[in-house]
N, C-alpha and C positions, 0 to 999 in steps of 0.2 A: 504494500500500500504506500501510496507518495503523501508526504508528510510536507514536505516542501516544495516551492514554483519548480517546473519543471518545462521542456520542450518538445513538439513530438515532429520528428524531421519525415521528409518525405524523399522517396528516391524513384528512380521508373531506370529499366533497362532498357539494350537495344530494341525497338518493338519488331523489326525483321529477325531477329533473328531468337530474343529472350522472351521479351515482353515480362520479366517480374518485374512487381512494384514491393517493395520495402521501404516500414515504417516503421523508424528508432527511435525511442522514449528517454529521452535521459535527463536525471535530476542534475540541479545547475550547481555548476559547481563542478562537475563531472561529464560535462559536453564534451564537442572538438573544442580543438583548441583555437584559438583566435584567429581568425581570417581562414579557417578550413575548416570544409563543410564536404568530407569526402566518404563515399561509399565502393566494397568492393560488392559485383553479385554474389554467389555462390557458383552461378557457370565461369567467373574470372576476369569477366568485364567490369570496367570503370561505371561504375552508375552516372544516370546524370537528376544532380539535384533541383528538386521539385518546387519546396518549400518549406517553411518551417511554423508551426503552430505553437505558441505559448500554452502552458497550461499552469495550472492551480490547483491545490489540496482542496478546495472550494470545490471548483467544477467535479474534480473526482468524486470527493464524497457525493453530488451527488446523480454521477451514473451511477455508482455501488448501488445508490437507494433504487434508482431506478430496475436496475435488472435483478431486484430480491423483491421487489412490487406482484402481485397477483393478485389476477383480477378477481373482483367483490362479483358473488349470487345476487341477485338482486332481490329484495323482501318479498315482492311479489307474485318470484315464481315458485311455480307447484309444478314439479314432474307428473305429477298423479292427475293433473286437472283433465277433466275432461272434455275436448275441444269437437264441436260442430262445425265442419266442414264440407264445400261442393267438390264434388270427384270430379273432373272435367274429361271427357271421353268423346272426343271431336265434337262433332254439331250436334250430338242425339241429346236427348232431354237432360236435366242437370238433375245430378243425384249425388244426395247425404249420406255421409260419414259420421261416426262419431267416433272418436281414441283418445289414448290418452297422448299428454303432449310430451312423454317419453317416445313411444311409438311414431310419433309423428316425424320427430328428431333425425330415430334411427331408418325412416322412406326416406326424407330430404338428402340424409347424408348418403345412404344406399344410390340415390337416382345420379346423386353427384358423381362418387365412384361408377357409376355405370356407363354416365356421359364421357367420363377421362376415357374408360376401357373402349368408348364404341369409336371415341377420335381417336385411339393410337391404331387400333384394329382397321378403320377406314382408309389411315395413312399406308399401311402394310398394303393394304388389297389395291391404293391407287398404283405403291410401286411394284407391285405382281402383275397388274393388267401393262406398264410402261414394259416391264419385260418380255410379258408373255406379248404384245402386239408386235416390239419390236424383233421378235425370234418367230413369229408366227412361219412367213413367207417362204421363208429358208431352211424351217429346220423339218427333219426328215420324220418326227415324230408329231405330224399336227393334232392327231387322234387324242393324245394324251394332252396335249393343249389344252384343246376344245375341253376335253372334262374336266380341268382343275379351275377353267374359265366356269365353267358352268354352274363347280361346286361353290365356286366365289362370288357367283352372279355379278359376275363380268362380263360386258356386250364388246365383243370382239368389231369392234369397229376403228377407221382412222380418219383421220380429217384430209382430205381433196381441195387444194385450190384447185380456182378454173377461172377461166374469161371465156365469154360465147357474145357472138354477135348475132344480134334482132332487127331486123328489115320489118318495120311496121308502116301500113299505111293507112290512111285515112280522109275525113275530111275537118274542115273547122270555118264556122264563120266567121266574118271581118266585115269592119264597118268599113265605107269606103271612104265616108268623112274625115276616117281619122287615117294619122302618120301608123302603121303598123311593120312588125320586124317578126318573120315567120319562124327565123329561127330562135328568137329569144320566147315568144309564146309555148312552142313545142319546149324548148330546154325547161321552162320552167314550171309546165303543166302536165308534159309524160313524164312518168315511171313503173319503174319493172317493180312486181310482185311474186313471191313464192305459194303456191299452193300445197307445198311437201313441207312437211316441219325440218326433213334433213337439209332444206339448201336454206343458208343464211345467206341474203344478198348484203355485199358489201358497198362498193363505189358501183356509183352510175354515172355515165357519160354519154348525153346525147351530143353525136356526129355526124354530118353529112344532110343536116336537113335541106330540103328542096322540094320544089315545085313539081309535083308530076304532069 
């Protein structure tokens, strides 16, 4: 325990090649010596110096108090109580529960752990489907692919650029009163749609409008 002002120095290593950071505590008195402020790493490199923070038996005392702190029950909770709650079960009618709010505790923290388990589980299966899509084509065993896809409920699919050109015709009417520009009407009044949910249309560019 520091009894007396003290300093807490900071140090960072090479970041290419170390990357540690060390930080020395030293009661005064007991520092470096005047006008040196030197660190070696542990891999043998020169540190390079950070900064340096004053400290106090003051301030220490009280982080001590702080990390021997624990958190207060609060007067008005009751494990045992028994709480009225709606289950929610998609859009179907809403329906009552009653538990106690120990029980209740131990769903919340359960549903918790289950979400952690079903995002590390969906990460695994994203990078079994990058593998198995990228080894599909080539490799001489597709059969066994296809069923480890299948046990994973993985849609053995790959994304396709494309460009396709569209020769549309039609007609459109014009005032004759007015200044009109055929191709800036069309550029800014046609466009291309999908009717298959697989094709996402990207850029559109109308080209070559003219008079038939």
């Amino acid at each position: 325990m520091m009894t007396t002002n003290g300093t807490k120095y900071t140090f960072v290593c090479d970041p290419d090649e170390c990357d540690s950071l060390v930080e020395l505590t030293t009661v005064d008195g007991f520092g470096f010596p005047n006008g040196v402020v030197e660190n070696t790493c542990p891999c043998g490199r020169k540190m390079s110096y950070i900064g340096a923070t004053i400290l106090s038996s003051t301030n220490q005392t009280k982080e001590e108090q702080m990390e021997t702190t624990t958190p207060t029950v609060p007067e008005t909770y009751n494990p045992d109580l028994l709480v009225t709650y709606k289950v929610i079960r998609g859009y179907s009618d809403a329906e009552y529960a009653t538990d106690k709010v120990t029980s209740i505790e131990w769903d919340l923290h359960n549903a918790r752990q289950a979400q952690k388990t079903n995002s590390v589980l969906q990460g695994k299966i994203d990078n079994a489907k990058d593998i198995i899509t990228e080894a599909y084509a080539e490799s001489e065993d597709q059969e066994t692919l296809r069923a480890i896809a299948e046990a994973l409920g993985i849609e053995l699919t790959r994304t396709v650029e494309f460009t396709a050109t569209i020769e549309v015709s039609g007609t459109v009417e014009v005032d004759l009163l007015e200044d009109y520009e055929l191709e800036d009407d069309i550029a800014d009044n046609l466009y291309v749609d999908s009717q298959s949910g697989r094709i996402e249309i990207g850029d559109i560019e109308v080209c070559h409008v003219r008079e038939a």
